[in-house]
N, C-alpha and C positions, 0 to 999 in steps of 0.2 A: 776525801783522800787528800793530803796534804804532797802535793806535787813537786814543791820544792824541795821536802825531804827525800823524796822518790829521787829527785834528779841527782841529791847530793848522792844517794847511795851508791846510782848508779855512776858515777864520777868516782865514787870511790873504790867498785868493781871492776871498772876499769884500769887502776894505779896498780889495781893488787894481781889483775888480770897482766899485765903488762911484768910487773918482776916476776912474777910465775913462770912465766912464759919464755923469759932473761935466763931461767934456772932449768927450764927442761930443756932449752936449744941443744945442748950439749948433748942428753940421751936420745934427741929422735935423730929416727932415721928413716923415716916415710917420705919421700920424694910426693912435693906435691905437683900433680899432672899442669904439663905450663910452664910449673915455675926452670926458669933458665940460669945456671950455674951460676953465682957472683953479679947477679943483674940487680937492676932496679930497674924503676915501670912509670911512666908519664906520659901524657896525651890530653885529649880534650871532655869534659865534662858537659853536658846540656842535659837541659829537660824542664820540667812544668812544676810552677807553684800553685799549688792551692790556698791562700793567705786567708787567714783567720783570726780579725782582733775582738777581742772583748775587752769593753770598755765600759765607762761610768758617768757619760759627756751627757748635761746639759744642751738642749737647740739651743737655748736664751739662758745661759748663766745667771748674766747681771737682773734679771725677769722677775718682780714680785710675785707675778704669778707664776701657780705651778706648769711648768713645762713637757714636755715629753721630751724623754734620757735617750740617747745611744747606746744602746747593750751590746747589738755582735753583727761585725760585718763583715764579708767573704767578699773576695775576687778572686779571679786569675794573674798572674805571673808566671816567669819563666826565669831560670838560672842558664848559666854557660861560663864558662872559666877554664880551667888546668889543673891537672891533679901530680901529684909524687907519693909514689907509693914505694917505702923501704922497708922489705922483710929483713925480719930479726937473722936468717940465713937462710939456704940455697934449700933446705929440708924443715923450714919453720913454716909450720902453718898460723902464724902471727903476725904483725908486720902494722907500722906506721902509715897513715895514709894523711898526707896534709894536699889542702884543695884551696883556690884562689878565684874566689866567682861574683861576676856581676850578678846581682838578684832582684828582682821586684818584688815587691809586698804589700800587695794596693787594700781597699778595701771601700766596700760601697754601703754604707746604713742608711736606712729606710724607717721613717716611724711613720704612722698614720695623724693627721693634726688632727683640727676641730670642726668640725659639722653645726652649721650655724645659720639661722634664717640672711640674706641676704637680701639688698633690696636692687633691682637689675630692670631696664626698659626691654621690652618685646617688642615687636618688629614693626608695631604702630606710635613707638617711642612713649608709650604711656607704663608706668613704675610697677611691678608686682615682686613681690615678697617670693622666691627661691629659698631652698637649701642648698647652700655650699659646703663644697668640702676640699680638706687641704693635706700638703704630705710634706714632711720637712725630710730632707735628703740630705746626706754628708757623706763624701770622696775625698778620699784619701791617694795619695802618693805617695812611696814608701821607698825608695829605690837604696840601694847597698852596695857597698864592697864589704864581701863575708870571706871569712877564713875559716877553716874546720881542720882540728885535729884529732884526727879521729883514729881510735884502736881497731883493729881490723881481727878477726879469728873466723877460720876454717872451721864451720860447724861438720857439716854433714857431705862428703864429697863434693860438690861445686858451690854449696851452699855456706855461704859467709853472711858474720852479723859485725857490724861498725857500731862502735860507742864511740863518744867524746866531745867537749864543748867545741861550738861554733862563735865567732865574733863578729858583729858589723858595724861596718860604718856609715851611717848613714849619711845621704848624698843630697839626696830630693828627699822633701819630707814636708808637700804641700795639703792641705784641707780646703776642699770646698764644700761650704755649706750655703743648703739653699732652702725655700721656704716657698711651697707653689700652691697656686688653685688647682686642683683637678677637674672640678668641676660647679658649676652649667660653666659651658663654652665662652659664654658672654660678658662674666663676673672680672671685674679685675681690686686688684687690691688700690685703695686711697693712701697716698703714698705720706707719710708723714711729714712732718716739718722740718727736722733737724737731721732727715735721713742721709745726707752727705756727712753731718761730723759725726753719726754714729758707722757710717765706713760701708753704708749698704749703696747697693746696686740693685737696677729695677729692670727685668728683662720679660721677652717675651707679652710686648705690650702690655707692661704692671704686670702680667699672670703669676712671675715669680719674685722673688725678691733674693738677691745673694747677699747672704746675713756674713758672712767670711771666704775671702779667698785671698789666701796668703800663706807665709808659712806657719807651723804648727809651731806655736806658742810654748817657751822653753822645753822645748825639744833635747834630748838624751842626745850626747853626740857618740853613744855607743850603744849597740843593744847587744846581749848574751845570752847565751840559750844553751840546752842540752841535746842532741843528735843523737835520735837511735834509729838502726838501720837493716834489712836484709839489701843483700844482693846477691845475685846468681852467674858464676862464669862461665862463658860459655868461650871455650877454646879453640880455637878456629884451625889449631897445628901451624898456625902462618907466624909473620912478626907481629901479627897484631891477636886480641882478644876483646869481646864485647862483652862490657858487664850491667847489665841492668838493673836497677834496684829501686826501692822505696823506704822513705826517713821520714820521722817525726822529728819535728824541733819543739822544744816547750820553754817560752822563754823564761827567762828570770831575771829580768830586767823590764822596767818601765818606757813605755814611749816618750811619757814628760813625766817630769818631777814635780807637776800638780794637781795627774790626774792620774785614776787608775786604769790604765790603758795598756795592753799588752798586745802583742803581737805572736802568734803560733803559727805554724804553718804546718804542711805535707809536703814532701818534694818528690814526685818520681823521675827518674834520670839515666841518662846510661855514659859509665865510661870506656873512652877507647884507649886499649891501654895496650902500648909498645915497651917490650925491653929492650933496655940501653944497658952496655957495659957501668957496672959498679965503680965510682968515684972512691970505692973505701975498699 
């Protein structure tokens, strides 16, 4: 399935969703439960990331030999920000929702290395032949300031779906990779000769070696993505309303512009959301 075409559609469902919506304000007349005569609606945003990049990364780029790739790595995150929610009108079950959120977007890849005789002393200090085995690791830091404008519609009585592109900027945007023995306990890596001007670190008694820790190398200083979303309201009859929901983001933009690296996420969240007298 070609994804980007998907997002573009759905960005264009949206545009079309939105003057439709311009055009029937004027025939409805369904009050929807909540909504407060000439208001608009803003409060606080939180909740959980689930980050998901898939990428194309080399452990050892510059490496004659063939290496093991980074394909996909998951962590946790969390959002929190500010929301402005402005209905088309007092009887519109449509309405603008723009949001302003710190976001995390980390990500932890795992590859399994190489399995290889090893030559190690035992406890009588005389030399015997082990297998070794190693794991090369890479963490990511991904942190943002994201902006979402997102279209909002009234499916099903309290049931609402949001479309619309999301922006960020990225803030933090650190890689560390490393390179370890697992195992025998004993084994430690022979540290090479020029291993200060090639930028390595040797940790954990030689055990591991940190191949990168720095920033992510020409790094996007934007990322963009597409947002689709349920939420549920749930109306308290008070000044306030609690609305919970779950989004996909699917980017469309790159992490660097010399790798194929993308960032996707899940976000589940909930807004608390207060009417305020209408500015218009």
């Amino acid at each position: 399935m070609n994804f980007k075409l998907l997002a573009l559609a759905l960005l264009s469902f949206t545009l079309f969703s939105i003057s439709s919506a311009f055009a029937q304000d004027d025939e409805s007349s369904t009050d929807m439960p909540g909504l407060k005569s000439n208001a608009v609606y803003l409060g606080p945003v939180f909740g959980y990331n689930r980050a998901m990049h898939t990428a194309d990364l080399a452990s050892f780029p510059d490496s004659v030999v063939k290496c093991p790739t980074f394909t996909n790595g998951v962590a946790n995150g969390f959002h929190a920000g500010i929301f402005y929610e402005q209905p088309f009108s007092a009887a519109s079950k449509h309405s603008i929702i723009l949001r302003a959120l710190y976001s995390t977007l980390p990500a932890s890849f795992t590859q399994t290395g190489d399995e290889y005789p090893s030559l190690v002393k035992d406890a009588t200090g005389a030399q015997k032949i082990i297998n070794s085995v190693t794991e090369h690791t890479l963490d990511v830091v991904y942190n943002t300031l994201s902006f979402d404008l997102m279209y909002k519609f009234k499916a099903i009585k309290d049931l609402v779906v949001t479309v619309g592109p999301t922006f960020d900027l990225p803030f933090t945007r650190t890689l560390t990779q490393k390179y370890k023995i697992i195992k025998p306990d004993n084994a430690q890596f022979s540290r090479v000769d020029n291993w200060e001007a090639l930028g390595y670190r040797y940790e954990d008694n030689d055990r591991t070696i940190v191949v990168f820790d720095d920033q992510i190398k020409e790094s996007a200083s934007l990322r963009a993505a597409i947002k689709v979303g349920v939420q549920y309201e749930i109306m308290t009859g008070k000044k306030v309303d609690i609305i919970p929901g779950v989004f996909y983001q699917y980017a469309l933009t790159k992490v660097t512009s010399v790798d194929d690296w993308s960032v996707h996420a899940v976000q589940v969240g909930v807004d608390i959301r207060f009417a305020v007298p209408s500015p218009f």
